[in-house]
C-alpha positions as CSV (number, residue, x, y, z in Angstrom):
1,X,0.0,0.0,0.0
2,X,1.2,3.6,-0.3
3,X,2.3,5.2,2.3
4,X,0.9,8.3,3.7
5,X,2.2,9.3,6.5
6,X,5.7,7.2,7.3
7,X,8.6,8.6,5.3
8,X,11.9,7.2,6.0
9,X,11.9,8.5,9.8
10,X,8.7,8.1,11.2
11,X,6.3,10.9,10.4
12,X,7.4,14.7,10.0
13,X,6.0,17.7,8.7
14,X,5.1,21.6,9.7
15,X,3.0,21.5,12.7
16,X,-0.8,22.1,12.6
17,X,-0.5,21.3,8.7
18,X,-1.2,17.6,7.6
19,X,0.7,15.1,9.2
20,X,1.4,16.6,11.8
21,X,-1.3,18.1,13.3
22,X,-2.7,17.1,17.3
23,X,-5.7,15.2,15.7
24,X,-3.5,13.2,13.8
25,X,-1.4,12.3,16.8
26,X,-4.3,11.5,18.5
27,X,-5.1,9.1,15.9
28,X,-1.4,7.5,15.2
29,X,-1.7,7.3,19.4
30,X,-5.2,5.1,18.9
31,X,-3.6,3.2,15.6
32,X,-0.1,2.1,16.9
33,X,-1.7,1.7,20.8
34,X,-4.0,-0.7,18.7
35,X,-1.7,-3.0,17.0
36,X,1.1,-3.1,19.6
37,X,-1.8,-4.6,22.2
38,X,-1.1,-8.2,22.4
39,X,-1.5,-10.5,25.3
40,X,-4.0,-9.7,28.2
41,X,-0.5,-8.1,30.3
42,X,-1.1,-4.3,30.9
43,X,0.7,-2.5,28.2
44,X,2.9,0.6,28.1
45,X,4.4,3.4,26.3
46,X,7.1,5.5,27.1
47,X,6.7,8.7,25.4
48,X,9.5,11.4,25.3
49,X,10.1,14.4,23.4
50,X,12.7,17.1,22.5
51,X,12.5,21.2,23.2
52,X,10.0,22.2,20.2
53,X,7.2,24.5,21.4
54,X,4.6,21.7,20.0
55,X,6.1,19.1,21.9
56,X,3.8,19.7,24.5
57,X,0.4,20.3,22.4
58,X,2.1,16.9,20.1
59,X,2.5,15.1,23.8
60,X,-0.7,15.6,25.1
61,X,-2.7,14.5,22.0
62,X,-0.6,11.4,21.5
63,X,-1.1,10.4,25.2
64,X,-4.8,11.1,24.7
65,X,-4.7,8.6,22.1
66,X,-2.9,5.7,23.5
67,X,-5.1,6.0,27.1
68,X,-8.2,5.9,24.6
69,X,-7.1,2.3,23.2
70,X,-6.2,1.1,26.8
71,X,-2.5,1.9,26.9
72,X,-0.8,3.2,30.5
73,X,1.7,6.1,29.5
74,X,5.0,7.2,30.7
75,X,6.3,10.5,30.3
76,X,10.0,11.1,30.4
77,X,10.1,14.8,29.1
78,X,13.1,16.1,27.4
79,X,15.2,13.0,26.3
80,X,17.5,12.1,23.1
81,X,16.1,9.7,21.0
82,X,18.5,6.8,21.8
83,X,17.8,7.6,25.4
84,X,13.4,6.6,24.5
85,X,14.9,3.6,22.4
86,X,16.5,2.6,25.5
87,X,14.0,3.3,27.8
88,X,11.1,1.5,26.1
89,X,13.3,-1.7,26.0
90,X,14.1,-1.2,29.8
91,X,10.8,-0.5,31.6
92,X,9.5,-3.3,29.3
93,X,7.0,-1.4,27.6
94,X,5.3,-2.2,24.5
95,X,6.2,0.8,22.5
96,X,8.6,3.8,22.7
97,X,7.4,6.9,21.2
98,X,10.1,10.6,20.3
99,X,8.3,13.1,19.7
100,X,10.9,15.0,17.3
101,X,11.9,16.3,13.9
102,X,15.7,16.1,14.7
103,X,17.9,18.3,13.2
104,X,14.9,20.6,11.4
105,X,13.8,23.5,12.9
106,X,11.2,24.4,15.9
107,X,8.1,24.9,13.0
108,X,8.4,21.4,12.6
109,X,8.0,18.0,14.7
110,X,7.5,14.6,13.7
111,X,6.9,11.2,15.5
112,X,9.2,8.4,15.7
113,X,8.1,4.9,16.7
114,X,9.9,1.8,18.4
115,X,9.1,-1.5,19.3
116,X,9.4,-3.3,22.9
117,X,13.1,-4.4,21.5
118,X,14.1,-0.6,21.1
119,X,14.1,-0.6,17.4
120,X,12.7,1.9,14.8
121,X,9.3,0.0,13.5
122,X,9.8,-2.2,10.7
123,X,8.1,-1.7,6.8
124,X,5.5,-3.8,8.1
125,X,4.5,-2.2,11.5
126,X,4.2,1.0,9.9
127,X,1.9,0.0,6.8
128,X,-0.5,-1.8,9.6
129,X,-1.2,1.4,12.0
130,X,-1.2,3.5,8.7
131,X,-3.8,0.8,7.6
132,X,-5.4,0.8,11.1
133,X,-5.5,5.3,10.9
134,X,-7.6,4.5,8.0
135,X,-10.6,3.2,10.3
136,X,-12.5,4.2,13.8
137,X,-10.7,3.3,16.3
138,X,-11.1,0.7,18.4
139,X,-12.1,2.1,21.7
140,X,-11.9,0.8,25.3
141,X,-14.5,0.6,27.9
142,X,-14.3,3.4,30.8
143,X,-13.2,1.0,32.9
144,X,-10.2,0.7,30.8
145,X,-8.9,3.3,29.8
146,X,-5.1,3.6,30.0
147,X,-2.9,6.1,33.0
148,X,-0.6,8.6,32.7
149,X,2.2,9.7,34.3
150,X,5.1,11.1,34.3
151,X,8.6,9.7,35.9
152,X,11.7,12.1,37.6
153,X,14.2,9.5,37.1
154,X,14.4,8.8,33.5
155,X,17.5,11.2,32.5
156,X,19.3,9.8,35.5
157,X,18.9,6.5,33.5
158,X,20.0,7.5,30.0
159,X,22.9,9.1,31.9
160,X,24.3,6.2,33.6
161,X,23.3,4.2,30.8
162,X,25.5,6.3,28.6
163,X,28.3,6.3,30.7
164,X,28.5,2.3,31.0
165,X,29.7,2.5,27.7
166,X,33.1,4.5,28.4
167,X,35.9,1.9,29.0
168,X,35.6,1.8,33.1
169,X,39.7,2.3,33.3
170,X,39.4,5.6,31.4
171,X,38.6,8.9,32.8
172,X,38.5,12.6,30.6
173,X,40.1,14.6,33.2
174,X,42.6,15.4,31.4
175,X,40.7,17.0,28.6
176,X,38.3,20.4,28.1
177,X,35.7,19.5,25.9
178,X,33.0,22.0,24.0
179,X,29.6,20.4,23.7
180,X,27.1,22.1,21.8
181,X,23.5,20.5,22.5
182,X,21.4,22.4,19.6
183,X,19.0,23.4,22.4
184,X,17.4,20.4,21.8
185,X,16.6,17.1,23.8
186,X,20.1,16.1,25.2
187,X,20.5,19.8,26.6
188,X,20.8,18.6,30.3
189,X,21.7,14.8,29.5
190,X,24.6,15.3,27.4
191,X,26.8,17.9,29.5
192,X,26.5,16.0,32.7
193,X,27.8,12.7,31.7
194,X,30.6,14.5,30.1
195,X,31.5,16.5,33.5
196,X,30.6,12.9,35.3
197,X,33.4,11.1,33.6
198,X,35.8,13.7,34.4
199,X,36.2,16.3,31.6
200,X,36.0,19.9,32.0
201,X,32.8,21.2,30.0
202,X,32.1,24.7,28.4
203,X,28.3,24.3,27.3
204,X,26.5,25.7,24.0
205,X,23.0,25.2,22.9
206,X,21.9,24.8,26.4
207,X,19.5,27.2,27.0
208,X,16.1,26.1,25.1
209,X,12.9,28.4,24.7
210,X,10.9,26.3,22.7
211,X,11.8,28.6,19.4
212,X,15.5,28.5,19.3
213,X,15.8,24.4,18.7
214,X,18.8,23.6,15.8
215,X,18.6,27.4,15.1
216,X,22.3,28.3,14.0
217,X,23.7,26.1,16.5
218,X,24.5,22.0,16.7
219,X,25.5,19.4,14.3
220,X,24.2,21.4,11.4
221,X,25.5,24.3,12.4
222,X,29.0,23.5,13.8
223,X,30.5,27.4,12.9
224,X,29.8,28.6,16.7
225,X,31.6,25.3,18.1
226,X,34.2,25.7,15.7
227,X,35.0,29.3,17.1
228,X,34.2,28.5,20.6
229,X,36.7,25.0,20.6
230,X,39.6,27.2,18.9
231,X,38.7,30.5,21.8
232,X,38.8,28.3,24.8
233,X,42.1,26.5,23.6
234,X,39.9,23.2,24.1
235,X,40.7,19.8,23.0
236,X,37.9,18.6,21.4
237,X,34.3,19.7,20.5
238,X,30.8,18.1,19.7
239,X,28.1,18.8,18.6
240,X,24.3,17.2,18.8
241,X,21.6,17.8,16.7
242,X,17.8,18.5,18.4
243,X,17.3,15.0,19.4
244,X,20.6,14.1,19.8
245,X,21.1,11.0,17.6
246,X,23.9,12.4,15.5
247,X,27.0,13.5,15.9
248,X,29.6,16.1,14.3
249,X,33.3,16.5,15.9
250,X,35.1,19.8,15.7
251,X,39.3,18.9,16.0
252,X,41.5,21.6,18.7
253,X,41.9,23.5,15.4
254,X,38.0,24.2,14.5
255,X,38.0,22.0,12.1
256,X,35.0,20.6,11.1
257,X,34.8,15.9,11.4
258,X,31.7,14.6,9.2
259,X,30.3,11.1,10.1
260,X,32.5,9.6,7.3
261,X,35.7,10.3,9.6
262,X,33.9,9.2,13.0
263,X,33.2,5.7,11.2
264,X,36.8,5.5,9.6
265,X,38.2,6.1,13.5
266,X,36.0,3.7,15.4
267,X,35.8,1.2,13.0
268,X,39.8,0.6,12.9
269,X,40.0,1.1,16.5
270,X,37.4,-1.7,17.3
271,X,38.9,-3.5,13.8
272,X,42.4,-3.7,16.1
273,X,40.9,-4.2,19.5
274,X,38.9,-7.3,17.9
275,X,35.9,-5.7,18.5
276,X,34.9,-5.5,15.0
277,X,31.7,-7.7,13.6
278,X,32.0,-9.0,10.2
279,X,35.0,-7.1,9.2
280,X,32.8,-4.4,8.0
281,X,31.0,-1.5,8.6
282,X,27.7,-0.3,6.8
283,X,27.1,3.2,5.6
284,X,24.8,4.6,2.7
285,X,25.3,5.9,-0.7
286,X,26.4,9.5,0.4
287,X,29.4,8.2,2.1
288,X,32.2,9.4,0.4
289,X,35.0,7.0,-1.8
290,X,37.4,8.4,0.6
291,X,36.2,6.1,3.4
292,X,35.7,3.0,1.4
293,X,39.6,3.3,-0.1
294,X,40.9,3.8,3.9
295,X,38.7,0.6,4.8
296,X,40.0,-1.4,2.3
297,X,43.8,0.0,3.0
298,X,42.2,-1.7,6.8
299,X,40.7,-4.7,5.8
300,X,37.7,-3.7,6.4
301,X,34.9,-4.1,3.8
302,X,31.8,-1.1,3.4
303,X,28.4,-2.1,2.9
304,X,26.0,0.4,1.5
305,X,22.7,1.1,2.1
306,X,20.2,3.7,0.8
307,X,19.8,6.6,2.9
308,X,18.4,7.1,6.3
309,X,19.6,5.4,9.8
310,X,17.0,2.4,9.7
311,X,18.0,1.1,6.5
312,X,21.4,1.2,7.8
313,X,20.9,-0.6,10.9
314,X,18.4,-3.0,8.6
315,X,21.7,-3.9,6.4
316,X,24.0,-4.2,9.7
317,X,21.3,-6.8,11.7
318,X,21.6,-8.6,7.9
319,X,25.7,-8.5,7.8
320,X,26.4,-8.6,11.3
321,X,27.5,-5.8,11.8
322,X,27.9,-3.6,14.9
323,X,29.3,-0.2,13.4
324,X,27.7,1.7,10.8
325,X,26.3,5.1,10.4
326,X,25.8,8.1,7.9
327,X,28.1,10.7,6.6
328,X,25.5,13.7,8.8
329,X,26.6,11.8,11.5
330,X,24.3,9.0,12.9
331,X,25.9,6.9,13.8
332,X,24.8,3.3,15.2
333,X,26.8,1.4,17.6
334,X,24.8,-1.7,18.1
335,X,27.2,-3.4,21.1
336,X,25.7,-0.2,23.1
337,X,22.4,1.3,21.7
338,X,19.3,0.3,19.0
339,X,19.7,3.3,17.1
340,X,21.9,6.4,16.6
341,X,23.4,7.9,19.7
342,X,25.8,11.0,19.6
343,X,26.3,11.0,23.0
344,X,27.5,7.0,23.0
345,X,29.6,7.6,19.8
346,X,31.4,11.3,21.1
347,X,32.3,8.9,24.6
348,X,33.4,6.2,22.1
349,X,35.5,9.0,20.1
350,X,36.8,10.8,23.4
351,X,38.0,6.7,24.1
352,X,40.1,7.2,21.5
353,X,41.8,10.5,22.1
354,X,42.6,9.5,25.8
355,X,44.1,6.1,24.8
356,X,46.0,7.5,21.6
357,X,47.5,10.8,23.3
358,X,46.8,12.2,20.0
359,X,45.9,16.0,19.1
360,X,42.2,15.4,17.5
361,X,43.4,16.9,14.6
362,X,45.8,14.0,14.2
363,X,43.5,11.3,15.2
364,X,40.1,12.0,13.5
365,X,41.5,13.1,9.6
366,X,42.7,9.6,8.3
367,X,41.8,9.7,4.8
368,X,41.4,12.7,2.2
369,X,37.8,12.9,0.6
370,X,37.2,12.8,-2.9
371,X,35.6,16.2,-3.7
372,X,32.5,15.9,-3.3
373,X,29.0,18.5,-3.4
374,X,25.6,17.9,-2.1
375,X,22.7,20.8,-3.3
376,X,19.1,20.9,-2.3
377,X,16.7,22.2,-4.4
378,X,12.8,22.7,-2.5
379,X,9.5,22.0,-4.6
380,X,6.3,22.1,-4.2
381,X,3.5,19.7,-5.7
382,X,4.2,17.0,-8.6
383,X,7.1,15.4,-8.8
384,X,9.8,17.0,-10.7
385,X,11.9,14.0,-11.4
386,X,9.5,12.4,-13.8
387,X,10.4,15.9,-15.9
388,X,11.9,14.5,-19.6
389,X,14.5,17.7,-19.1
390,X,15.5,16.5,-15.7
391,X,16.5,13.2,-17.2
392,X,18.5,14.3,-19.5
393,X,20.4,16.5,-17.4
394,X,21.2,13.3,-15.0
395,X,22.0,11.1,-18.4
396,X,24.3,14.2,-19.2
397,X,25.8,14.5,-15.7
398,X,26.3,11.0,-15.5
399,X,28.2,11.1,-19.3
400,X,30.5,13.9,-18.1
401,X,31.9,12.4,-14.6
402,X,32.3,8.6,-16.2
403,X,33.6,5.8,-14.4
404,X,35.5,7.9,-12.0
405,X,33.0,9.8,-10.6
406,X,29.3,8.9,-8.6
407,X,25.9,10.8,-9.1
408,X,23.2,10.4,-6.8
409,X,19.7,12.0,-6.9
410,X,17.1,11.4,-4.4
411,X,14.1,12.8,-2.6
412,X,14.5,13.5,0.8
413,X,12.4,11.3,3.1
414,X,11.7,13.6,5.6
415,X,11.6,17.0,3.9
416,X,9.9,18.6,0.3
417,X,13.4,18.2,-1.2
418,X,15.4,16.8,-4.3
419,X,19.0,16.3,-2.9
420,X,21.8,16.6,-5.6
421,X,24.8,14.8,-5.0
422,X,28.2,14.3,-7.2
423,X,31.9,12.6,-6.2
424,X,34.7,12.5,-8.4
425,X,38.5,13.5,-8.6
426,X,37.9,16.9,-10.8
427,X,35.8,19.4,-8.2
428,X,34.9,22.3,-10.9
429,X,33.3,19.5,-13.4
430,X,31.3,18.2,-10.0
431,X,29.9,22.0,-9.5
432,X,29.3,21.8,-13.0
433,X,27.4,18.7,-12.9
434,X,24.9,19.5,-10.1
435,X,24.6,23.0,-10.8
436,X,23.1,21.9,-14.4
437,X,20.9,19.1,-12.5
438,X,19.7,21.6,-9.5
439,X,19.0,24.0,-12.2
440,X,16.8,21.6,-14.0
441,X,15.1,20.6,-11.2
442,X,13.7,23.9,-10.1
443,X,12.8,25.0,-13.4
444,X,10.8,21.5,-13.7
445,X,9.4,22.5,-9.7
């Protein structure tokens, strides 16, 4: 069936426009409390949520709709996504619910689901609750009608949880680390476990209003950590995005580590610590050649997958594998969490710079990237990939870079973009090539 309200991560769009409106909620709260009831035990869901100024109007709907079917809520309140994920496996609840649109900005918000085993739903979950929005819903008696509440402790979980995955001989008191938290969910989370384990912290992005969420500051925004790192003479900075499952490094010389680099680090540091599943890693189609030549110089093969963190985590439960992630900076660590965790991978990084005695600059640039350029061009309506003058200009594009060079054009799965991509060893004929294609994409738009 087509789908209609799941895109690649959960469901996200501008709040109080369709699909992400309260009634809506409400209604994904009745359909997914519906399908996730099984057995006669008293079910659960743990629902948390990052700093949006919906999150609370997006919270209360969605809580009215899983006490409505018969569910008993939890409320955690500000929490990464990994830390929900976690959470929902944990308390033994049935579902696990983020209420998030990661690294967009506050006008937006979007709804992520897990299961009971603290994974993002599968294909199949998803096309039965959008089947099951599609009819009334299936309403309890008085009697049973689900509780809510909320729970103090849940942060003090993730926290400790987090931690546990820091090698227990290592501390970080020898290093000053930047964090920048995007104002979003890990705001509190994220700066304590840093101090906890020792380091001395200098804070950004703490200070949400509802408004300010992702707004020129964390992982997609790293220019105020880059100034801040290189001002306070620290040795290391990272950056979050609003729910805090991605993660961008900044070395002691501002410069700026994509996911590409993170993966290349951890996945020859577990590679010579025989910590390595499957002598590989996954990562998707945007990953650059740069990584895949520096694995092989490892012995490490690179699975790809198409883009977004669940089909990356889909090909790594396939290949058993335990590291993989995406060049933005998820990154998935599956010996520690379900899902992407910045937090986890930046302890797992900060490992590496205490053991190696390395500057960061040293540690976290081990290959040289092919050139490579990413545009996005917005649209509105039909779609403008089906034009006959965008196809050409992708058959051209493709006849110019030949066998040394990669094209990639895809819609985004969680905004009303067309992203552009192009890889290859001569940079000006890459500008040339998307520039042509982004140009014939908003003329077709």
């Amino acid at each position: 069936m087509t789908r209609s309200y799941f895109g690649t991560d959960g469901i996200r769009g501008r709040t109080n426009q369709s699909p992400m409106t309260a009634d809506i909620a409400m209604r994904v709260g009745q359909a997914a409390g519906a399908h996730f009831l099984r057995g006669d035990h008293r079910h659960r869901v743990v629902i948390g949520k990052d700093t949006r100024l919906s999150g609370y109007m997006m919270e209360s709907a969605l809580v009215a709709g899983f006490t409505s079917v018969g569910m008993d809520v939890i409320m955690v309140g500000p929490m990464p996504t990994p830390g929900v994920a976690m959470l929902a496996q944990s308390m033994r609840a049935d579902l696990g619910v983020m209420i998030s649109a990661s690294h967009n900005p506050y006008v937006d918000n979007g709804i992520k689901l897990f299961g009971p085993d603290g994974y993002k739903l599968s294909d199949a979950d998803e096309a039965a609750i959008e089947k099951l929005l599609q009819d009334p819903p299936a309403l309890v008696s008085s009697e049973h009608i689900g509780r809510a509440r909320r729970v103090d402790d849940a942060q003090g979980r993730y926290i400790n949880d987090a931690k546990s995955t820091f090698p227990p001989s290592l501390r970080l008191d020898e290093l000053k680390v930047v964090i920048d938290c995007a104002n979003g969910a890990a705001y509190q989370v994220a700066p304590s476990a840093l101090w906890e384990l020792g380091a001395e912290v200098i804070t950004l992005g703490v200070s949400p209003n509802g408004t300010n969420i992702n707004d020129n500051c964390g992982s997609t925004y790293p220019q105020a950590l880059c100034e801040r790192v290189v001002e306070e003479g620290a040795d290391i900075g990272l950056a979050l995005d609003g729910d805090a499952d991605r993660l961008i490094v900044v070395d002691e010389k501002g410069q700026v580590v994509d996911g590409d680099q993170l993966m290349a680090l951890i996945a020859s540091d577990w590679k010579h610590r025989g910590k390595l599943e499957g002598d590989a890693i996954v990562a998707t189609v945007m990953s650059n050649l740069g990584l895949e030549k520096f694995l092989e110089s490892e012995g490490i093969a690179l699975e790809r997958s198409k883009v977004g963190d669940r089909y990356v985590l889909e090909l790594m439960r396939a290949k058993g594998c335990n590291v993989g992630g995406e060049q933005s900076g998820h990154l998935i660590l599956t010996d520690y969490a379900t899902t992407g965790d910045g937090l986890v991978a930046g302890l797992q990084i900060l490992a590496a710079l205490v053991t190696s005695k390395k500057p960061a600059s040293e540690l976290l640039h081990l290959f040289e990237p092919y050139p490579q350029l990413l545009k996005n061009v917005r649209y509105d309506g039909s779609d403008p990939l089906a034009a006959d003058s965008v196809q050409a200009a992708i058959v051209e594009g493709e006849a110019k870079l030949g066998a040394g060079g990669r094209l990639l054009i895809r819609k985004s799965g969680t905004e009303p973009l067309i992203r552009v991509m192009a890889e290859g060893e001569d940079e000006r004929l890459i500008e040339t090539v998307v520039d042509d294609i982004c140009n014939a994409v908003a003329e077709a738009a």
